[in-house]
N, C-alpha and C positions, 0 to 999 in steps of 0.2 A: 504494500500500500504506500510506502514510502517515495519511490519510486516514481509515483502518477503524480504527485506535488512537485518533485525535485527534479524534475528535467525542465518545467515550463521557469522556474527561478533559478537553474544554471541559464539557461539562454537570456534572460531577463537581463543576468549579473553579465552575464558575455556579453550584451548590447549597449551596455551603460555607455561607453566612450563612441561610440558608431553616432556619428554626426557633430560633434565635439566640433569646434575650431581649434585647430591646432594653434600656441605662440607662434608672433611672428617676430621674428630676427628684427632688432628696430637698432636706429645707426645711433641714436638719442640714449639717454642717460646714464653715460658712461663715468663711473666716477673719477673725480679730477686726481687722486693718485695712479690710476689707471693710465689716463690719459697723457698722465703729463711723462712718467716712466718713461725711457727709452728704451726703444725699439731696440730686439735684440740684433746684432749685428749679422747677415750672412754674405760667408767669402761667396764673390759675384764669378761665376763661371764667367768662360770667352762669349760673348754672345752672339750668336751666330747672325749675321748680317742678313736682315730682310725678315727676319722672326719677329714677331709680336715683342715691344718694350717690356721690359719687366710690370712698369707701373700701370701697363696697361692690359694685363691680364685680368682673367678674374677665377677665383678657385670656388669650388663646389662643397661644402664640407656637407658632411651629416653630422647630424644631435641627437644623442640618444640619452634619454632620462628612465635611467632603471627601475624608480619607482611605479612608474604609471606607463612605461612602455611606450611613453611616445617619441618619433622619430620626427626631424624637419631638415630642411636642406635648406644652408645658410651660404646664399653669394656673397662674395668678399674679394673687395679686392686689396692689393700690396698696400700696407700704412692703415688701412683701415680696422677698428673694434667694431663688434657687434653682442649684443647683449641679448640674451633669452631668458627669461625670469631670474635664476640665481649664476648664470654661467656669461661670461665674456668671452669671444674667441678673437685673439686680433693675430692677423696673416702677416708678417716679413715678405714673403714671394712666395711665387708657384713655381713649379717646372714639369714639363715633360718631354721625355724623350723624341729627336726627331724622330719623322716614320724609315726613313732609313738607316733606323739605328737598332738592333737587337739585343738583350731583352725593349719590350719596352716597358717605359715607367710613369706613374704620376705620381709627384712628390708635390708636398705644400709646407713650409716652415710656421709654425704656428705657436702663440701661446694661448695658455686656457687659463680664465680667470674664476675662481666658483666662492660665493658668498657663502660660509657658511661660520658655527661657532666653533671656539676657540676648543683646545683639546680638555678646559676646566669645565668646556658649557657656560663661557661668560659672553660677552658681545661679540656681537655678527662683526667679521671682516672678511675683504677680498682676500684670497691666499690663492698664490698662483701654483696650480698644479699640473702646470706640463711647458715646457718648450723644448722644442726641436721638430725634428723631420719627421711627415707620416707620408706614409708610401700606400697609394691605392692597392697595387699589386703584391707587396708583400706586408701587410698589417704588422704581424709579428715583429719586424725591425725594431719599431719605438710605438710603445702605446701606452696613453691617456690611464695610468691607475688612479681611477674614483670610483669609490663605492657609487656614484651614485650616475656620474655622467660620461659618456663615451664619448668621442669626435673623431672622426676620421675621414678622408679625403677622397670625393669622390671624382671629381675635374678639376683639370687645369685650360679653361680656356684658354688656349694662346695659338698661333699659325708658323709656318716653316715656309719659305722661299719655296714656290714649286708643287707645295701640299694642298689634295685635291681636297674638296669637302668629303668625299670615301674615304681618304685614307684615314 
């Protein structure tokens, strides 16, 4: 008998988020220690003549919040922060591999910023919990440890001299 109750309130409790708006990534209220921080530094490869600027890329990242399992895809470009409830992510650069280049790769240099409290349980602060390189193709290299929030790189917008929209 149990059973004839409990399947119509597991799907009930499964639908709760199903129409949800997800946050949106917003460019605004980034806090002024954040902001004013310097940008970590990275060594500028050769840049291949005819390629997309650095500053004028744009990278793809995802967000993932373990809590509640929601996911969002945050554009960003070089020099720029972006805020999603208790998380900052600000991009250094993107890159990826030309197409005649093998393996290929998408990399994005990133730092992650997450509001949370202190390790007593006394007042909220930014505490920055990640900078460096994340690799679309090989995750594993460097990853984002928070209990609670993931980030990892999905594109690098940018173009190569010669590079078709297929390739």
């Amino acid at each position: 008998m149990r059973a004839a109750w409990s399947l119509p309130l597991l799907l009930a409790l499964a639908a709760c988020n199903q129409g949800a708006p997800e946050p949106e990534a917003e460019q605004t209220e980034i806090p002024d220690e954040i902001e004013r921080a310097e940008a970590p530094p990275v060594e500028a490869a050769d840049e291949i003549e005819g390629a997309t600027p650095r500053e004028e890329r744009v990278a793809t990242l995802g967000l993932l919040n373990k809590r509640n399992n929601l996911t969002q895809d945050i554009e960003i470009a070089p020099g720029e922060s972006k805020r999603v409830d208790n998380v900052i992510v600000r991009l250094a650069t993107c890159e990826r591999t030309p197409p005649w280049e093998r393996p290929a790769e998408t990399g994005a240099f990133a730092q992650v910023f997450v509001n949370e409290r202190g390790p007593d349980g006394g007042e909220r602060a930014w505490r920055k919990v990640f900078t460096g390189w994340l690799f679309k193709n090989s995750p594993s290299l460097n990853v984002v440890e928070h209990p609670v929030y993931d980030v990892w790189v999905k594109d690098c917008a940018m173009s190569f001299p010669g590079e078709t929209p297929d390739s």
